[in-house]
PQR file of N, CA, C, O and H, with PARSE charges and radii, in Angstrom:
ATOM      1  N   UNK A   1      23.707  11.859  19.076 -0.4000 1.5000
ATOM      2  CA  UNK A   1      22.520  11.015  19.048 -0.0000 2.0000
ATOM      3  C   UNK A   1      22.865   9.721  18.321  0.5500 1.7000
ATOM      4  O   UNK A   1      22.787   9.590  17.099 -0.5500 1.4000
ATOM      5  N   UNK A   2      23.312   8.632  19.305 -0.4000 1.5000
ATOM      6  CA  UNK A   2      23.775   7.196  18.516 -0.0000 2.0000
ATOM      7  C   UNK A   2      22.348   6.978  17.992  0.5500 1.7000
ATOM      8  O   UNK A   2      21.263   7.090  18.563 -0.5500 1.4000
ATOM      9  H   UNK A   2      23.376   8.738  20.297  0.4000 1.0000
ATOM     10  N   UNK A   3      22.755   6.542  16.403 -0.4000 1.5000
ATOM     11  CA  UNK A   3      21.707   5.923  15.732 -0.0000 2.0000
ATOM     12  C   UNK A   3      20.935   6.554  15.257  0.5500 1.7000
ATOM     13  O   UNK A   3      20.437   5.985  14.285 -0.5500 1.4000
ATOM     14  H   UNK A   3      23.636   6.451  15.939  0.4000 1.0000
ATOM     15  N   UNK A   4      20.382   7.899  15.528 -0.4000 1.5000
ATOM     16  CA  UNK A   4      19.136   8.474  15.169 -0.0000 2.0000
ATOM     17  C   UNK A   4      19.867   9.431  13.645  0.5500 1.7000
ATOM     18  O   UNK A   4      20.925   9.250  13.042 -0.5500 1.4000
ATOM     19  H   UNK A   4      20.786   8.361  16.318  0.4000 1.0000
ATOM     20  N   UNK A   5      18.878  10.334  13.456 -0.4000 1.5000
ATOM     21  CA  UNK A   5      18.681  11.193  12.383 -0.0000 2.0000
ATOM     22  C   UNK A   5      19.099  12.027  12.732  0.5500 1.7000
ATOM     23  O   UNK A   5      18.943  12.501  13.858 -0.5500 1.4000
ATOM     24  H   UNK A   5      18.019  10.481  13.946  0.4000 1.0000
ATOM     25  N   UNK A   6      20.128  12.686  11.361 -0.4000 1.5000
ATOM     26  CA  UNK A   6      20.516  14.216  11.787 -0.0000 2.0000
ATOM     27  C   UNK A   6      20.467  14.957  10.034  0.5500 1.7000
ATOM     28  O   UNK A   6      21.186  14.552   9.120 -0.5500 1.4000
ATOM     29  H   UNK A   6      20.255  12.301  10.446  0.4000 1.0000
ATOM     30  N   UNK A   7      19.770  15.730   9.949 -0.4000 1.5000
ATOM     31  CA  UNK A   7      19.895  16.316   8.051 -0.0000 2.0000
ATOM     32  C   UNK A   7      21.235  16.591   8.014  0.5500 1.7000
ATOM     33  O   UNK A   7      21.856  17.501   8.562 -0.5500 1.4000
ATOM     34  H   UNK A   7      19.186  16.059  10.691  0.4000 1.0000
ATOM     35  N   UNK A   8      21.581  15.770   7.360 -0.4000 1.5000
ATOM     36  CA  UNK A   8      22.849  16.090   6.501 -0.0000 2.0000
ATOM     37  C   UNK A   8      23.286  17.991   5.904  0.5500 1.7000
ATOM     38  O   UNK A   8      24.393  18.465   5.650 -0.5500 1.4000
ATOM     39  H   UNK A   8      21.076  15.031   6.915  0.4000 1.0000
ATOM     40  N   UNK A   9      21.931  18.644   5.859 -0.4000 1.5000
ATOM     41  CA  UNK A   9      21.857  19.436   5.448 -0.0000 2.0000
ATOM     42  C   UNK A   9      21.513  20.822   6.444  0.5500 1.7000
ATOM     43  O   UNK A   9      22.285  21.761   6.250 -0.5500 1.4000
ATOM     44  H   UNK A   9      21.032  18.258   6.066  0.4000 1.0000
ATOM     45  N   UNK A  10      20.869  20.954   7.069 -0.4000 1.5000
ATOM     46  CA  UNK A  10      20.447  21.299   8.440 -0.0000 2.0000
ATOM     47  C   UNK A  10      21.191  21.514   9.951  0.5500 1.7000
ATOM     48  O   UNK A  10      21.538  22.437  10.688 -0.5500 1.4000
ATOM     49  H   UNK A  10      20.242  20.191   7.227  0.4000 1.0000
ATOM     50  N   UNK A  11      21.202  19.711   9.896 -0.4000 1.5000
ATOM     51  CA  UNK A  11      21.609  19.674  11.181 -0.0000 2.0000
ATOM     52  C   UNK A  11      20.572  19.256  12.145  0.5500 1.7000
ATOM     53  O   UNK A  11      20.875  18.827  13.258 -0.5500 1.4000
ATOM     54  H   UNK A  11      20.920  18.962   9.297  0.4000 1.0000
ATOM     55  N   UNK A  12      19.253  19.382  11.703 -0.4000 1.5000
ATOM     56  CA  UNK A  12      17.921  19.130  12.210 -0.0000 2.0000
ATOM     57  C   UNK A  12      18.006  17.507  13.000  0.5500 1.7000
ATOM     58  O   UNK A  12      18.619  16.513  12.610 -0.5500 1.4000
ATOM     59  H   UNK A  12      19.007  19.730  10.799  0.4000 1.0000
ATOM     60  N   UNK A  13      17.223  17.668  14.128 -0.4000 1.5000
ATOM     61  CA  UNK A  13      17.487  15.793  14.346 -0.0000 2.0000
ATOM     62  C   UNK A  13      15.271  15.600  14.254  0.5500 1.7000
ATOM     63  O   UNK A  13      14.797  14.580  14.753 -0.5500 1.4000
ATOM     64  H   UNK A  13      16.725  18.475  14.445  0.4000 1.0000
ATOM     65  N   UNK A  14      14.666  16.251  13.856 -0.4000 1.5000
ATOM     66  CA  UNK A  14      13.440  15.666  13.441 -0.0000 2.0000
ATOM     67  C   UNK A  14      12.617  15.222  11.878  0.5500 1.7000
ATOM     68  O   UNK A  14      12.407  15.965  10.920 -0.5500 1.4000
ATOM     69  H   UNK A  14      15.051  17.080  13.450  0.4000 1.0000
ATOM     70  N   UNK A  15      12.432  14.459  11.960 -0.4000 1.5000
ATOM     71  CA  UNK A  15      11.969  13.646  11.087 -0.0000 2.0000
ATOM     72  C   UNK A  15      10.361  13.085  10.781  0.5500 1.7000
ATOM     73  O   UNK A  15       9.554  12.788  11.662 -0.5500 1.4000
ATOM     74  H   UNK A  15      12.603  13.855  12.738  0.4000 1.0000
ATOM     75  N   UNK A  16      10.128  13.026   9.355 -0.4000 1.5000
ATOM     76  CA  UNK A  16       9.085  12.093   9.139 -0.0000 2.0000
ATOM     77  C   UNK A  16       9.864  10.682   8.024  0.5500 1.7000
ATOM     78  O   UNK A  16      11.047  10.638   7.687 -0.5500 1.4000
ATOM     79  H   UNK A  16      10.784  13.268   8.639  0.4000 1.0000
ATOM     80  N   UNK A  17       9.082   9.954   7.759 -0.4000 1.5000
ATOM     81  CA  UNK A  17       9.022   8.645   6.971 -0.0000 2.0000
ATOM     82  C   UNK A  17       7.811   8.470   5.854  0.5500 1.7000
ATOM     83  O   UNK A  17       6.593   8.625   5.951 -0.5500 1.4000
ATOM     84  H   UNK A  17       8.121   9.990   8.033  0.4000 1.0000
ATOM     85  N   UNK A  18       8.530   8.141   4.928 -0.4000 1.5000
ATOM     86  CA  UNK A  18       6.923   7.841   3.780 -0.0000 2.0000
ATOM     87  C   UNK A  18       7.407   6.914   2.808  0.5500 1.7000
ATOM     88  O   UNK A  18       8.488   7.157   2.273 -0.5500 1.4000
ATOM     89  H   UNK A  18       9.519   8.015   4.850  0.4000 1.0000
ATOM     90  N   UNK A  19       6.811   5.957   2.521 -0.4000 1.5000
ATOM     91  CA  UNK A  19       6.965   5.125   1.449 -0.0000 2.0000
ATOM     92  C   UNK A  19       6.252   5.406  -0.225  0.5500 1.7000
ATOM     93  O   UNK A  19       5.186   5.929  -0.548 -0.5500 1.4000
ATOM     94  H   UNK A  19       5.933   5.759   2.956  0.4000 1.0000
ATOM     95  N   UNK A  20       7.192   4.900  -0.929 -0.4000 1.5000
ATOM     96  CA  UNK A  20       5.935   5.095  -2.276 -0.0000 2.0000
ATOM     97  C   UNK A  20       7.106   3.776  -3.003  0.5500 1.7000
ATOM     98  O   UNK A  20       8.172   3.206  -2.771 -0.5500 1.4000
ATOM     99  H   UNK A  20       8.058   4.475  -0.667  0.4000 1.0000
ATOM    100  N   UNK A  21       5.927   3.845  -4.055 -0.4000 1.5000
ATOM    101  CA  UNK A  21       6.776   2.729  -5.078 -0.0000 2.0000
ATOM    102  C   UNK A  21       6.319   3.244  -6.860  0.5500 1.7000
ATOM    103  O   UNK A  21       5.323   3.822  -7.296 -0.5500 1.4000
ATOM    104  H   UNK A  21       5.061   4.308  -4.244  0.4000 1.0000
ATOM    105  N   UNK A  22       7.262   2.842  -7.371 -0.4000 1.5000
ATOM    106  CA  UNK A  22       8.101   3.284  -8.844 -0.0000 2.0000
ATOM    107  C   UNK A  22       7.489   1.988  -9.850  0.5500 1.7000
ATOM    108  O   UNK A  22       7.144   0.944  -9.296 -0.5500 1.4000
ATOM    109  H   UNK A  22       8.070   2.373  -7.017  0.4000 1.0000
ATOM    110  N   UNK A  23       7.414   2.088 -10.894 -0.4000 1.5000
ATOM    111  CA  UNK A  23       7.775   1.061 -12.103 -0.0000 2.0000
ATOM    112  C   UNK A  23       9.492   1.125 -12.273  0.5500 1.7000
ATOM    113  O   UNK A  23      10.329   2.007 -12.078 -0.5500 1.4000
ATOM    114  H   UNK A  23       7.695   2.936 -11.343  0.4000 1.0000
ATOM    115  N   UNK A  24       9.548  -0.365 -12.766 -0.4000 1.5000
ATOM    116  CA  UNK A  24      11.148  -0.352 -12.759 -0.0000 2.0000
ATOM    117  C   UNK A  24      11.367  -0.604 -14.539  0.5500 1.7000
ATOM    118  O   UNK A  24      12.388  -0.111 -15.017 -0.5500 1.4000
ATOM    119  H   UNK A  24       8.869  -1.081 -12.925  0.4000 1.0000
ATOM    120  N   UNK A  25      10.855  -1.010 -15.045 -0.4000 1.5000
ATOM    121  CA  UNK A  25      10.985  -0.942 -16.564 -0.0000 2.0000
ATOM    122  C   UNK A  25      10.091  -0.997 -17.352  0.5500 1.7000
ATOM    123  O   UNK A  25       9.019  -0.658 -16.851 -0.5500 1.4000
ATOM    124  H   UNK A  25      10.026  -1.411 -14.656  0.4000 1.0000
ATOM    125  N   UNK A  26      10.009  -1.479 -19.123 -0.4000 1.5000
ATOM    126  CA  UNK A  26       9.140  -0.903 -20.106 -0.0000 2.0000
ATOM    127  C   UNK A  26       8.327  -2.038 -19.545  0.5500 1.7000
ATOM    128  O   UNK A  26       7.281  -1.450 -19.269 -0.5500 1.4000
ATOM    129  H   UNK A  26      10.880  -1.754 -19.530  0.4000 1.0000
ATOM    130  N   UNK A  27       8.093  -3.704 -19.092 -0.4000 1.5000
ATOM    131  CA  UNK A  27       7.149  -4.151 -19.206 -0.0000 2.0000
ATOM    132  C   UNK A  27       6.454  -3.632 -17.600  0.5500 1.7000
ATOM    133  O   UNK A  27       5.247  -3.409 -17.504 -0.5500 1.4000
ATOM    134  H   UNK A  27       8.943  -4.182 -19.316  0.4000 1.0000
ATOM    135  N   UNK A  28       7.078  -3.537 -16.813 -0.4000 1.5000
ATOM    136  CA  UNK A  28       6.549  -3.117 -15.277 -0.0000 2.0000
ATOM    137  C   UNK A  28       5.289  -1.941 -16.057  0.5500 1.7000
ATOM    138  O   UNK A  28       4.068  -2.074 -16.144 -0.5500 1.4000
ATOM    139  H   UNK A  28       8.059  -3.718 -16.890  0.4000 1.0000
ATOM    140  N   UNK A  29       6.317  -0.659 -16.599 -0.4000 1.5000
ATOM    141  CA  UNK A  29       5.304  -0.110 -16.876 -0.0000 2.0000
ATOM    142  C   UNK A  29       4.020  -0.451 -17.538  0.5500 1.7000
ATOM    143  O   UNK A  29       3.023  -0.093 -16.911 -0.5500 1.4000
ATOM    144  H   UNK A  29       7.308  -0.551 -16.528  0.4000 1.0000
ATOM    145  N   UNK A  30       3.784  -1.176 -18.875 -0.4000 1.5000
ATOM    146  CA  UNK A  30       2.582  -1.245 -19.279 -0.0000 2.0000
ATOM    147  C   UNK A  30       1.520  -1.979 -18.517  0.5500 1.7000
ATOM    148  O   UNK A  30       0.310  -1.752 -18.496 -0.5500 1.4000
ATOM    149  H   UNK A  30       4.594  -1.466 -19.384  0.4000 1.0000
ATOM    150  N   UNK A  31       2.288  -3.008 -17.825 -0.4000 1.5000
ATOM    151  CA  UNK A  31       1.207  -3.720 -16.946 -0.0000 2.0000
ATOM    152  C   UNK A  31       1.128  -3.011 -15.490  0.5500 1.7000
ATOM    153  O   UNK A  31       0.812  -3.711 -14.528 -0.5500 1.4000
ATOM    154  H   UNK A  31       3.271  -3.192 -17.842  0.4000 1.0000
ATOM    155  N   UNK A  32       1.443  -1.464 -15.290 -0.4000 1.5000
ATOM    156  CA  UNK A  32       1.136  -1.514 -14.517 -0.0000 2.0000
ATOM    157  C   UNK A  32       1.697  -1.738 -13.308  0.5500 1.7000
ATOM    158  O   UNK A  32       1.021  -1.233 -12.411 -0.5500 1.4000
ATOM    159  H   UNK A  32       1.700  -0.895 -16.071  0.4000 1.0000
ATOM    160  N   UNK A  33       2.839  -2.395 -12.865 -0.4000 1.5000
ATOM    161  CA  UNK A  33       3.369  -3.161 -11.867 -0.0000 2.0000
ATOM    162  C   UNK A  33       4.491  -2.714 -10.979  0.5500 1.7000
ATOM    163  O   UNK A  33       5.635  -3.138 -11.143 -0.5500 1.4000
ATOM    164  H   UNK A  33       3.388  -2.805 -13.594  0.4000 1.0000
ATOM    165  N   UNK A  34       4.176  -1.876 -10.058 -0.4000 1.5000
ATOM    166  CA  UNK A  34       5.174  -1.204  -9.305 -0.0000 2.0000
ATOM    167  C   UNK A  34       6.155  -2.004  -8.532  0.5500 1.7000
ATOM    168  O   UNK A  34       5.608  -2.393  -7.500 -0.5500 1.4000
ATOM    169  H   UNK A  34       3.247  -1.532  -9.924  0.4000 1.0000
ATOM    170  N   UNK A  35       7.214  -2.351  -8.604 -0.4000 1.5000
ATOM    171  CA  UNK A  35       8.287  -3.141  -8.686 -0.0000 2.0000
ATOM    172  C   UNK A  35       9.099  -3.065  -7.305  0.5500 1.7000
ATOM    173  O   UNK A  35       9.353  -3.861  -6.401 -0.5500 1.4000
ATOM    174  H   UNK A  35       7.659  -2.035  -9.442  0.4000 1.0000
ATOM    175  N   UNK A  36       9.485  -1.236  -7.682 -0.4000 1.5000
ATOM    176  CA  UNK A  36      10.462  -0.798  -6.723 -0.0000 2.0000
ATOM    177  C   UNK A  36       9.901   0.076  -6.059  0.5500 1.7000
ATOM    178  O   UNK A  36       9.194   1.042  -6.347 -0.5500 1.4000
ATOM    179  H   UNK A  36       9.279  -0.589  -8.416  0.4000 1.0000
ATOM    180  N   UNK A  37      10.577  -0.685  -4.426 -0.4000 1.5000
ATOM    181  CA  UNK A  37       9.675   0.498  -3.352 -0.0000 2.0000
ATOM    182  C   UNK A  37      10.992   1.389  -2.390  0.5500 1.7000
ATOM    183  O   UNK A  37      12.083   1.039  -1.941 -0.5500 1.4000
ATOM    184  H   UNK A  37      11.151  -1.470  -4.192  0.4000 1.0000
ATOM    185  N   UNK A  38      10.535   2.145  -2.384 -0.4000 1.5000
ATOM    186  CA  UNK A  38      11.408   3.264  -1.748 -0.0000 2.0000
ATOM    187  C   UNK A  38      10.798   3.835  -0.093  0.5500 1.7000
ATOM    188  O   UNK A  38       9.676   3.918   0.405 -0.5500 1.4000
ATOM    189  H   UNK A  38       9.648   2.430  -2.749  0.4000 1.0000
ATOM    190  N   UNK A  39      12.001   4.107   0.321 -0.4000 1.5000
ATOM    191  CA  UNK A  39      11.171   4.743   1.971 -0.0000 2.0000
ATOM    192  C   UNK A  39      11.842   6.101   1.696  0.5500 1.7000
ATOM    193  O   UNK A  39      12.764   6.530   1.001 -0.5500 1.4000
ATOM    194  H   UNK A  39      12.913   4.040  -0.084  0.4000 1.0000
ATOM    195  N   UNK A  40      10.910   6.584   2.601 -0.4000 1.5000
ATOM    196  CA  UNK A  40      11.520   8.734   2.372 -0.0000 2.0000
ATOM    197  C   UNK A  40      11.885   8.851   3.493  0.5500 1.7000
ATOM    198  O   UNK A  40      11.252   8.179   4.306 -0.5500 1.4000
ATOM    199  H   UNK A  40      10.161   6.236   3.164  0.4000 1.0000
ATOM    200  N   UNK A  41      13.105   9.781   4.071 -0.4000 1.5000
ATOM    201  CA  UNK A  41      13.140  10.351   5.079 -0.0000 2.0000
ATOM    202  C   UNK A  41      13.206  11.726   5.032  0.5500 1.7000
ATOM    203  O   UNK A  41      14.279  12.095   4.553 -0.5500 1.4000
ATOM    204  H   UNK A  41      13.620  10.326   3.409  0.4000 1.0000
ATOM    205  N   UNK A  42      12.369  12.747   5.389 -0.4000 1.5000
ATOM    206  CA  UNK A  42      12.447  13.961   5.204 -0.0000 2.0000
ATOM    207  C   UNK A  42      12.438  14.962   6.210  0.5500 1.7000
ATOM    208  O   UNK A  42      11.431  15.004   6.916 -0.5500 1.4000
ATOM    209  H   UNK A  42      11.498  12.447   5.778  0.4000 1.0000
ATOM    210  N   UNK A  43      13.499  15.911   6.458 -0.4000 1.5000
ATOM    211  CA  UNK A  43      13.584  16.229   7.395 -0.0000 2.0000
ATOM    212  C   UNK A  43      12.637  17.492   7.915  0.5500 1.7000
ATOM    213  O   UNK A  43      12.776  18.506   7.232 -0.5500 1.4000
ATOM    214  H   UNK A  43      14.317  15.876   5.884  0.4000 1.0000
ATOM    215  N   UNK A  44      11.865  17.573   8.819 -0.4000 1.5000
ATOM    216  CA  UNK A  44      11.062  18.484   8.926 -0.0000 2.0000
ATOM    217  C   UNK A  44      11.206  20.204   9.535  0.5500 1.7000
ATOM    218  O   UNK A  44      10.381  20.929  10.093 -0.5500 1.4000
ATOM    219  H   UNK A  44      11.752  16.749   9.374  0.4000 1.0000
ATOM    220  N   UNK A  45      12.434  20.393   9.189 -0.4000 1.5000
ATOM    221  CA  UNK A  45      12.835  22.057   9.476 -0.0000 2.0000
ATOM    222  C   UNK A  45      13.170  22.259   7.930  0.5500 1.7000
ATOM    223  O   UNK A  45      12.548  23.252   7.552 -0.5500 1.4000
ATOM    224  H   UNK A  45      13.103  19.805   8.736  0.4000 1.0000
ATOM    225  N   UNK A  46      13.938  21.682   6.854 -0.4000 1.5000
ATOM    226  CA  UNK A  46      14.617  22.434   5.829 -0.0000 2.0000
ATOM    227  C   UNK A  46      13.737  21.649   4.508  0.5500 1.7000
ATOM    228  O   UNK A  46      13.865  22.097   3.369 -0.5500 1.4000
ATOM    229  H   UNK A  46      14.443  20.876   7.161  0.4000 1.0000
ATOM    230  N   UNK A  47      12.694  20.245   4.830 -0.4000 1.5000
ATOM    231  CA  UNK A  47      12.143  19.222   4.306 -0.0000 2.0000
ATOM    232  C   UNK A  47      13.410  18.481   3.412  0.5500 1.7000
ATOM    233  O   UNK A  47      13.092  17.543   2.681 -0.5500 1.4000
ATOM    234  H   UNK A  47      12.591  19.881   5.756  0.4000 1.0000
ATOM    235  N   UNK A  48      14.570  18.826   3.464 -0.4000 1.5000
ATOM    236  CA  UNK A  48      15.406  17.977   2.694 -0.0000 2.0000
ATOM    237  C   UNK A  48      14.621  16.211   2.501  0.5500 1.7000
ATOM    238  O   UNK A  48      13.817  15.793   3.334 -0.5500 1.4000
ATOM    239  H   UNK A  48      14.829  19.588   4.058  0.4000 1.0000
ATOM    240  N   UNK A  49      14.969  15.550   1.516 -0.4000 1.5000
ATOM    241  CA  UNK A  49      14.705  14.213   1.050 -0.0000 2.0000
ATOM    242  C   UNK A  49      15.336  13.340   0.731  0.5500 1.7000
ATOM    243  O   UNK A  49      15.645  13.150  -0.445 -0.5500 1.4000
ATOM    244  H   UNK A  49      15.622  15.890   0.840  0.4000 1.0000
ATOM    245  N   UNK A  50      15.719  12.521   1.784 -0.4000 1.5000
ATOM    246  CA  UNK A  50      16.478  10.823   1.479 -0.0000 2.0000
ATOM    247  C   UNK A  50      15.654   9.909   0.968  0.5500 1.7000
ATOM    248  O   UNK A  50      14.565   9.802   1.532 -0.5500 1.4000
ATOM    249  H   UNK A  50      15.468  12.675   2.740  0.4000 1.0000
ATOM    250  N   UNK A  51      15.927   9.056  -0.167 -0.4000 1.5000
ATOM    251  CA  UNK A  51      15.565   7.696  -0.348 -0.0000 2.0000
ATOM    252  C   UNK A  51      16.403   6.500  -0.404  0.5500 1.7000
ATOM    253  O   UNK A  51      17.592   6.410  -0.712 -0.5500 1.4000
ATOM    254  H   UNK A  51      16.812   9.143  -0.625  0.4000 1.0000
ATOM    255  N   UNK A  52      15.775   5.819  -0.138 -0.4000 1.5000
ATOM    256  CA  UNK A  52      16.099   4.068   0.247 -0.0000 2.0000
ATOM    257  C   UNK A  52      15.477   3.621  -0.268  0.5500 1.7000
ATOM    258  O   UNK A  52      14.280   3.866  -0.113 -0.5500 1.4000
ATOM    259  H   UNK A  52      14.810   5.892   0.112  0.4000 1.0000
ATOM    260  N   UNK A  53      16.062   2.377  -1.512 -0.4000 1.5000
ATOM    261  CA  UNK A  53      15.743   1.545  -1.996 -0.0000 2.0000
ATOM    262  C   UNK A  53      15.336   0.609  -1.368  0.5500 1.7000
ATOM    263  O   UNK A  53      15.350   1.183  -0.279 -0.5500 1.4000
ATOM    264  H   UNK A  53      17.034   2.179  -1.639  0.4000 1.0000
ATOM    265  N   UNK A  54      14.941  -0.474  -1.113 -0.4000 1.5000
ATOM    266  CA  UNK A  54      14.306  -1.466  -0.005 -0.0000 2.0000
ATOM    267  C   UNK A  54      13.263  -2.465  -0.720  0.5500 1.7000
ATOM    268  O   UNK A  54      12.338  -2.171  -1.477 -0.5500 1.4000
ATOM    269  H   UNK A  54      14.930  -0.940  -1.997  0.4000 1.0000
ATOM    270  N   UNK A  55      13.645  -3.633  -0.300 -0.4000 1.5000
ATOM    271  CA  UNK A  55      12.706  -4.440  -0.425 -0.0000 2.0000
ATOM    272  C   UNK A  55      11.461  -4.892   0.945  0.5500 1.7000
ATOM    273  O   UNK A  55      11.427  -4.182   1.951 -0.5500 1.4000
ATOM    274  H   UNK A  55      14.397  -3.872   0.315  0.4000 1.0000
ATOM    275  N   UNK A  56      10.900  -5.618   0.865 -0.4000 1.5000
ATOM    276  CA  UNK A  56       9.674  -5.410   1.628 -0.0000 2.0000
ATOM    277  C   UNK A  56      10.239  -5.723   3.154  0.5500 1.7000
ATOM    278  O   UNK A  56      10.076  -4.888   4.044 -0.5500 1.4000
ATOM    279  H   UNK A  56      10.928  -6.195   0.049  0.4000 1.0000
ATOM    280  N   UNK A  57      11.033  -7.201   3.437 -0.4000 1.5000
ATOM    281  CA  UNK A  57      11.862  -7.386   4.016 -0.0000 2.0000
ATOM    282  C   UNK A  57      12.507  -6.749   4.919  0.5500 1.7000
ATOM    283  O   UNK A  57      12.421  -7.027   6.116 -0.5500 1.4000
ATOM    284  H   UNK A  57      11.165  -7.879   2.714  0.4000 1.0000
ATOM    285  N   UNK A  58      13.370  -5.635   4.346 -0.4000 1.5000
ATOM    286  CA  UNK A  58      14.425  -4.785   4.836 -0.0000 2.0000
ATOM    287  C   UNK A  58      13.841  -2.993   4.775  0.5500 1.7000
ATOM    288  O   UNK A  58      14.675  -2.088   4.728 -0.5500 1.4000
ATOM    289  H   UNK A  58      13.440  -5.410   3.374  0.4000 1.0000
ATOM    290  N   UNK A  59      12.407  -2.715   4.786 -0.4000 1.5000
ATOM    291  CA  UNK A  59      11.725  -1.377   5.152 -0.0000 2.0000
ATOM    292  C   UNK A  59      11.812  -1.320   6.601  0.5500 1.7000
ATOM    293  O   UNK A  59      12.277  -0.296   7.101 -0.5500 1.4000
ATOM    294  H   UNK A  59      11.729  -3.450   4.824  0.4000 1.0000
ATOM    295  N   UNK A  60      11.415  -2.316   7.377 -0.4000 1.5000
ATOM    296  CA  UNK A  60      11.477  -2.376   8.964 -0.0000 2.0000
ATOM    297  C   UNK A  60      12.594  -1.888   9.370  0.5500 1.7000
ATOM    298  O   UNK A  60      12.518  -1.015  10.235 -0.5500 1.4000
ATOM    299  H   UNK A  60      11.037  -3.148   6.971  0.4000 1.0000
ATOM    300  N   UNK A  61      13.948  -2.298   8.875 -0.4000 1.5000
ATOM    301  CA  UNK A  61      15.502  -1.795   9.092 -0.0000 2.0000
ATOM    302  C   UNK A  61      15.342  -0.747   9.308  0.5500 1.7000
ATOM    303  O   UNK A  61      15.465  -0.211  10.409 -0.5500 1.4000
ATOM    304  H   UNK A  61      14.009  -3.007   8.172  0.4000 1.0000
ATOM    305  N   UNK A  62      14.907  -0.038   7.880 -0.4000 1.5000
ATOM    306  CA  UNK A  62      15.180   1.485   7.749 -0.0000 2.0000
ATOM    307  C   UNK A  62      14.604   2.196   8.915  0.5500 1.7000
ATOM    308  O   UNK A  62      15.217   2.917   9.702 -0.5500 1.4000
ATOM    309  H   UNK A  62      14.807  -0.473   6.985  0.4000 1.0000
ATOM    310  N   UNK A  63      12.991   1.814   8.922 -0.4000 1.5000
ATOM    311  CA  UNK A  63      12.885   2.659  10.316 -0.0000 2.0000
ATOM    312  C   UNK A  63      13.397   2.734  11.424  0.5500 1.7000
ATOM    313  O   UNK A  63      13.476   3.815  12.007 -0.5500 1.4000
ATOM    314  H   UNK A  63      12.493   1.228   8.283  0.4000 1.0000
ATOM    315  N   UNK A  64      14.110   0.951  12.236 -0.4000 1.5000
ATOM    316  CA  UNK A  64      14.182   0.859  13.229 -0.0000 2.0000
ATOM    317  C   UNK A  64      15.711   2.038  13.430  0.5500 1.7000
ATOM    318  O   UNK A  64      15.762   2.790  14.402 -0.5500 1.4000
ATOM    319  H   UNK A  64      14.046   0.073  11.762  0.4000 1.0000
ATOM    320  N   UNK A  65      16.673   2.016  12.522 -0.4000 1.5000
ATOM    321  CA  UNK A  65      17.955   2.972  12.168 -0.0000 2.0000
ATOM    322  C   UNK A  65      17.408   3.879  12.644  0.5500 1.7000
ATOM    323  O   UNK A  65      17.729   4.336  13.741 -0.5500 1.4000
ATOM    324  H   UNK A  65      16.632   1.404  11.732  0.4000 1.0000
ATOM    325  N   UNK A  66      16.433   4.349  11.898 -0.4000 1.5000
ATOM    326  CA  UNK A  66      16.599   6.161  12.242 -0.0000 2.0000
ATOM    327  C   UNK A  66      15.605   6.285  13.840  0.5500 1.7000
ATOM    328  O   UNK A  66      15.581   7.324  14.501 -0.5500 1.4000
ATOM    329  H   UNK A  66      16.173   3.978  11.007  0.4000 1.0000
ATOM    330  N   UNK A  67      15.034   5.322  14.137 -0.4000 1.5000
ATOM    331  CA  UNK A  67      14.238   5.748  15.669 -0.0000 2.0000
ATOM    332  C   UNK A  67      15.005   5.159  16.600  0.5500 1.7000
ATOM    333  O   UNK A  67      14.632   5.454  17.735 -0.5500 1.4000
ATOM    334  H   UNK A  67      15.053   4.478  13.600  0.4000 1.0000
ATOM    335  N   UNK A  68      15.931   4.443  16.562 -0.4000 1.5000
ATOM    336  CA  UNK A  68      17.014   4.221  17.862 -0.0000 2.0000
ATOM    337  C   UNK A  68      17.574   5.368  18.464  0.5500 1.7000
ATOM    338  O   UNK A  68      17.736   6.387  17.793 -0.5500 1.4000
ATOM    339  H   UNK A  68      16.235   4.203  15.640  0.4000 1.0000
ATOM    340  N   UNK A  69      17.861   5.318  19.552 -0.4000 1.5000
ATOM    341  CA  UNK A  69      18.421   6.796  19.865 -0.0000 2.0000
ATOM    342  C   UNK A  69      18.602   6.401  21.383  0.5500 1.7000
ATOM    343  O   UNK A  69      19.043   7.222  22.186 -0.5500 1.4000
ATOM    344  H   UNK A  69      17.729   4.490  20.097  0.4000 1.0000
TER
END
């Protein structure tokens, strides 16, 4: 499968995607200010969990990678 998803762990080629975002240090934290955003890829037979660091920019990448096929 050029391009697509395979669990590293598994072997599984299905997938979901989820984003969340982090504080990245002591002032991020007090004010509050989630900095760093991450995309999930998790595989849906064993749920294993990849993250990707990513800026807002370069989240589109990540998906378009793993849904080529």
């Amino acid at each position: 499968m050029a391009g697509g998803y395979k669990c590293p762990k598994c072997g599984n080629h299905t997938f979901d995607t989820s984003e969340f975002r982090a504080t990245g240090g002591i002032l991020t934290k007090i004010f509050d200010i989630q900095s760093k955003r991450f995309t999930t890829v998790i595989c849906r037979h064993c749920r294993y969990t990849e993250l990707y660091q990513a800026d807002q920019s370069s989240l589109g990448n990540i998906f378009d990678f793993f849904t080529r096929g």
